[in-house]
C-alpha positions as CSV (number, residue, x, y, z in Angstrom):
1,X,62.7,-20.0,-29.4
2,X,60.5,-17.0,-31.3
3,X,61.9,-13.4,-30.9
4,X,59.3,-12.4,-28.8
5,X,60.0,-15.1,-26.3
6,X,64.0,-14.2,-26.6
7,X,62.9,-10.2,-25.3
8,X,60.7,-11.7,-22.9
9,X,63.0,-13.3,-21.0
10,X,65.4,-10.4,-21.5
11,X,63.0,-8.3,-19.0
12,X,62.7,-10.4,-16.7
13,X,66.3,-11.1,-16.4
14,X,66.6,-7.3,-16.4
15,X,64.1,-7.1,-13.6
16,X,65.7,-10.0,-11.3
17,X,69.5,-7.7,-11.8
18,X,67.6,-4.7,-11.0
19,X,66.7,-6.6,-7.4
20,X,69.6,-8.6,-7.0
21,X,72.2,-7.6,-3.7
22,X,74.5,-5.5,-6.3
23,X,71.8,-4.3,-8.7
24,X,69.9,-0.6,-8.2
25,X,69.3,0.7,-5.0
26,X,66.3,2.1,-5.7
27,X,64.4,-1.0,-7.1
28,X,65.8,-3.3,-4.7
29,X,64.2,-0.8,-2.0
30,X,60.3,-1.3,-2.9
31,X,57.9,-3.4,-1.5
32,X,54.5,-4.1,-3.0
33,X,52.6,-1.1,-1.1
34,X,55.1,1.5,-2.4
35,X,55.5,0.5,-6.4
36,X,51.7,0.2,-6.8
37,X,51.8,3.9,-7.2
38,X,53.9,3.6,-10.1
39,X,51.3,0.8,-11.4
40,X,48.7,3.6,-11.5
41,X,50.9,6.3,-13.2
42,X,51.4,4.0,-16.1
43,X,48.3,2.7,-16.5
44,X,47.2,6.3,-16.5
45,X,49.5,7.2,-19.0
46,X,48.7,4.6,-21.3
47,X,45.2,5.1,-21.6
48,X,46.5,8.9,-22.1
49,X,48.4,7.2,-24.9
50,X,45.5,5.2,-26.3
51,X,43.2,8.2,-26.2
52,X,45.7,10.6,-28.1
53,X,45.4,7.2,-30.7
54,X,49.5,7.5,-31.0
55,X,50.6,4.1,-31.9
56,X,54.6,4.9,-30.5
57,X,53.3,6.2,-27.6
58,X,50.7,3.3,-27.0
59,X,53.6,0.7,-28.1
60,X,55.8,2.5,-25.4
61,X,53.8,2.6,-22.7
62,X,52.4,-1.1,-23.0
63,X,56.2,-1.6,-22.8
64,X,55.8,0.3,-19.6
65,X,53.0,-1.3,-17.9
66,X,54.6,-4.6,-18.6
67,X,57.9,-3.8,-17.2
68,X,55.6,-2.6,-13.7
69,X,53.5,-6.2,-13.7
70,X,57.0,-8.4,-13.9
71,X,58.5,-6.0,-11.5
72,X,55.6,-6.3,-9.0
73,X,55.0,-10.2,-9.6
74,X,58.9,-10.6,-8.7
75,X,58.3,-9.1,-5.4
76,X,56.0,-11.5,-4.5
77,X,58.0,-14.7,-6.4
78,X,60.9,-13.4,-4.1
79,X,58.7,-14.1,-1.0
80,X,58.0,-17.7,-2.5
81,X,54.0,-16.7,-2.8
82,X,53.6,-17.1,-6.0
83,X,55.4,-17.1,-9.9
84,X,55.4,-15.6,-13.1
85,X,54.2,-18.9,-14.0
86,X,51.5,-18.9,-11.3
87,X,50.5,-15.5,-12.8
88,X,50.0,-17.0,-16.7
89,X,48.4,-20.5,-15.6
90,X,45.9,-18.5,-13.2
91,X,44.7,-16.5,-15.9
92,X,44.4,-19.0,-19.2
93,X,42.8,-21.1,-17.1
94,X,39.8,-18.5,-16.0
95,X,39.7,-17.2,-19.3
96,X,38.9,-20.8,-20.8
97,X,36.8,-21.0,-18.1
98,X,35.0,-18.1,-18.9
99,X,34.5,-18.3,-22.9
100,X,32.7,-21.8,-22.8
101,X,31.3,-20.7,-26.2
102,X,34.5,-20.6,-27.5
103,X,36.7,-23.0,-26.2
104,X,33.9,-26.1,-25.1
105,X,31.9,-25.4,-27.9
106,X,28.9,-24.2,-26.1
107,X,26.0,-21.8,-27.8
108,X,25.0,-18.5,-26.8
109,X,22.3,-16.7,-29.0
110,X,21.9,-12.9,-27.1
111,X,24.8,-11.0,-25.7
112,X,22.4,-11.0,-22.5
113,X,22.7,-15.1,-22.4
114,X,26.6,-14.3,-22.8
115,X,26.1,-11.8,-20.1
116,X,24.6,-14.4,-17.6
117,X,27.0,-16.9,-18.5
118,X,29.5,-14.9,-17.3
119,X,28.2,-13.8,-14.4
120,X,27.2,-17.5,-13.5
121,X,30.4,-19.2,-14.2
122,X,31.5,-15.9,-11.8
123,X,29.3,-17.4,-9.2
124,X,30.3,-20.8,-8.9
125,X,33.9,-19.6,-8.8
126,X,33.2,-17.3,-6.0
127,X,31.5,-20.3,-4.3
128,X,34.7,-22.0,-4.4
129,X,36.7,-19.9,-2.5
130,X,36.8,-19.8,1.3
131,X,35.6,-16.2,1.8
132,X,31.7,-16.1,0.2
133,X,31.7,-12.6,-2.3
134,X,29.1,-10.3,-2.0
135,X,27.6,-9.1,-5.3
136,X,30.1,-6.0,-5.3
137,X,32.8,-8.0,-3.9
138,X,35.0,-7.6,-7.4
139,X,34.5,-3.9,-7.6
140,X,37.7,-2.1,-6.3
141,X,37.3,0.6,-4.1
142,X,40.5,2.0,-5.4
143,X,38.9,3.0,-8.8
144,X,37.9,6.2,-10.0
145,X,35.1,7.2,-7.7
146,X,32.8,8.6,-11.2
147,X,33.7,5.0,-12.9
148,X,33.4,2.8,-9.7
149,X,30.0,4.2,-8.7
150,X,28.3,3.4,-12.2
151,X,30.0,0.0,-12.0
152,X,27.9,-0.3,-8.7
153,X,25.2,0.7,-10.2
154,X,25.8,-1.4,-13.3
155,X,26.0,-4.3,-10.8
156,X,23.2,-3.8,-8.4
157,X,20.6,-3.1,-11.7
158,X,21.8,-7.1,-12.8
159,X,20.2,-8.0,-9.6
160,X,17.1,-6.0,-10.1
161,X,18.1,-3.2,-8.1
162,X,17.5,-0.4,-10.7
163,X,15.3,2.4,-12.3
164,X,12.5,1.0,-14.4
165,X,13.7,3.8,-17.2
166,X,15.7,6.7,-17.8
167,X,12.9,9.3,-16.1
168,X,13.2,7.5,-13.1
169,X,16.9,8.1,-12.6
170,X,16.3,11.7,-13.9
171,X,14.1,12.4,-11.5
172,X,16.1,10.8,-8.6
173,X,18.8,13.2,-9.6
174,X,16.7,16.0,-9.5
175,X,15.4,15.8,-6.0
176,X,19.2,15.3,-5.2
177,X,20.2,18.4,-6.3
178,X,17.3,20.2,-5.0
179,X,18.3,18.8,-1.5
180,X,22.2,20.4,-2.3
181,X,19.9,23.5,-3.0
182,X,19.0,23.1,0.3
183,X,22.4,22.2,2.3
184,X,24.0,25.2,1.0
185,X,21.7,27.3,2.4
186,X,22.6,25.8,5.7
187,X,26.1,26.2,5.6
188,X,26.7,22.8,7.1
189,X,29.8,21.1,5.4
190,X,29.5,18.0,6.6
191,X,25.9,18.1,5.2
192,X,26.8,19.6,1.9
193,X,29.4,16.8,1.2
194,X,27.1,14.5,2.1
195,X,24.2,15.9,-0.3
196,X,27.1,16.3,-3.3
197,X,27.7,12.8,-3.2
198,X,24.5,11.7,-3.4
199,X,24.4,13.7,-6.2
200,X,26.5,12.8,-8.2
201,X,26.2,9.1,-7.7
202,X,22.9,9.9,-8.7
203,X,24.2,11.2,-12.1
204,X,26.2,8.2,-12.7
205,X,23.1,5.9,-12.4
206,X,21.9,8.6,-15.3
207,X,24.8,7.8,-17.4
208,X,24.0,4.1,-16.8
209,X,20.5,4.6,-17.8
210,X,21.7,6.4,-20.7
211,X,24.2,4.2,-21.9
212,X,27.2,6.8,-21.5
213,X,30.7,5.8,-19.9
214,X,30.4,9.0,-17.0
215,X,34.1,8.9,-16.7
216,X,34.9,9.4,-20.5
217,X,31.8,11.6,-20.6
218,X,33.7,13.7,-17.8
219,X,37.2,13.4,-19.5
220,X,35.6,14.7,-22.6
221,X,34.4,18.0,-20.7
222,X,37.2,18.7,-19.2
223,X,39.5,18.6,-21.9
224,X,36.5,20.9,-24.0
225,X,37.1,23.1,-20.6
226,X,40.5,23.1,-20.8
227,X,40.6,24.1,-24.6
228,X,38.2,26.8,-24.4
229,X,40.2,28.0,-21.1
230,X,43.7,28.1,-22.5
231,X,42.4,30.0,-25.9
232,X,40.9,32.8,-23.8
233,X,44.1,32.8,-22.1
234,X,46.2,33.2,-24.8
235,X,44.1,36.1,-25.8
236,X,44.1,37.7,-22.4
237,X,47.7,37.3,-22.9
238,X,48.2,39.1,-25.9
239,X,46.2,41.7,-24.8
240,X,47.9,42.2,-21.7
241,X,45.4,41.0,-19.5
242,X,45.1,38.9,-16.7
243,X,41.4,37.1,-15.6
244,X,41.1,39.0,-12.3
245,X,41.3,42.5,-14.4
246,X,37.8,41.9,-16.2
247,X,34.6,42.6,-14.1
248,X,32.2,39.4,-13.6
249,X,30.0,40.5,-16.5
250,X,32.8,41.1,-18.9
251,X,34.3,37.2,-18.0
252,X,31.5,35.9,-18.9
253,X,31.0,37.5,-22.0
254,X,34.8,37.1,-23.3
255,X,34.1,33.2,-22.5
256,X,30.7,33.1,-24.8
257,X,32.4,34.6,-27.2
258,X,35.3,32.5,-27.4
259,X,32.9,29.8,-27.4
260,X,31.7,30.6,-30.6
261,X,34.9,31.3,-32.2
262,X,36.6,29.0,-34.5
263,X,40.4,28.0,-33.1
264,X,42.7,25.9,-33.1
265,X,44.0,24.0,-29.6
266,X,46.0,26.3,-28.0
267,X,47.8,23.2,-26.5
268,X,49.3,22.8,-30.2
269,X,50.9,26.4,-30.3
């Protein structure tokens, strides 16, 4: 037995003590519905990890996410609903499936051939199962909402359902924003939500178009945002100042000028 198959079944003997009658009150306590929150913290936290490119931190919380899909599949093996092994043989098998080219020694020549490959042998799985899938049927409504309405879009332009170029989708988001223009001025909440939405789904399509990830687009921002935010901070600070002493005009000229000014991330200090 290899090492890594040694630690491996260390953890998930570790995981069936935690939920065994004398083992720790709080694991033995969850249920599917109220560890999937913990799911999401770590994957959050590992893609935190990946984008800070800290190879500890990434190790560690890989270690992490791990430790939350045994835990989580042991619920369910306790239930007799399914295995660990269940888990493994479901997913070799679809990936084998799915890479043809690589494991049936198939040809692909474009990476828009791969791209229908995929999405066919997708099809005549979905065919197989009881319930017929509708083309957003794999989507999750639990993602992001910036990163799961360009995946909608993503999908629906594979079936034709898209802008013939970037202007279109420019445009489109342009009359959306005008009719925002047009909600505020009404003062209607429901209507204004309801026009903010449409725009920004309308942006996403424009991130499509333009071949831009929104969501990392978006993450990006914020953390330039957030940089620029806590260095005029720290030099209100110094100062003695707080935000709410300096007039509007004055705000907004401390913040262009800290634009411009060289500094190092105040996060560091």
């Amino acid at each position: 037995m290899t090492r890594t198959a040694e630690k491996f079944l260390a953890l998930l003997e570790i995981v069936t003590r935690l939920r065994a009658p004398d083992g720790c009150p709080w694991d033995r306590k969850q249920t599917p519905q109220t560890f999937k929150q913990y799911l999401v913290e770590e994957t959050h936290e590992l893609l935190e990890a990946i984008n800070d490119d800290n190879p500890s931190h990434i190790c560690e919380e890989l270690g992490d996410l791990l430790f939350q899909v045994i835990f989580l599949n042991n619920l369910y093996q306790e239930k007799n609903l399914f295995t660990l092994f269940d888990v493994i043989d479901s997913i070799t098998a679809k990936m084998i499936r799915r890479h043809p080219h690589v494991f049936d020694n198939q040809t692909v020549e474009t990476e828009q051939d791969l791209h229908r490959q995929w999405q066919s042998i997708k099809s005549r799985e979905n065919a197989r199962k009881e319930q017929p899938r509708h083309t957003l049927a794999s989507i999750p409504k639990s993602l992001p909402a910036l990163r799961r309405a360009q995946r909608v879009a993503d999908r629906v332009a594979r079936e034709g359902f898209d802008w013939p170029n970037l202007s279109g989708a420019l445009g489109k988001a342009g009359e959306e924003f005008q009719e925002l223009r047009e909600a505020l001025s009404t003062g209607n909440r429901e209507q204004i939500r309801e026009e903010l939405g449409d725009l920004l789904f309308a942006l996403a399509v424009v991130a499509r178009k333009a071949d831009i990830d929104g969501e990392e687009a978006l993450h990006d921002a914020t953390n330039k945002f957030t940089t620029r935010f806590l260095s005029l901070e720290k030099k209100m600070l110094d100062q003695g100042k707080r935000f709410a002493d300096l007039a509007p005009d004055a705000l907004l000229d401390a913040w262009q000028r800290n634009k411009t000014e060289p500094r190092s991330s105040p996060e560091n200090d």
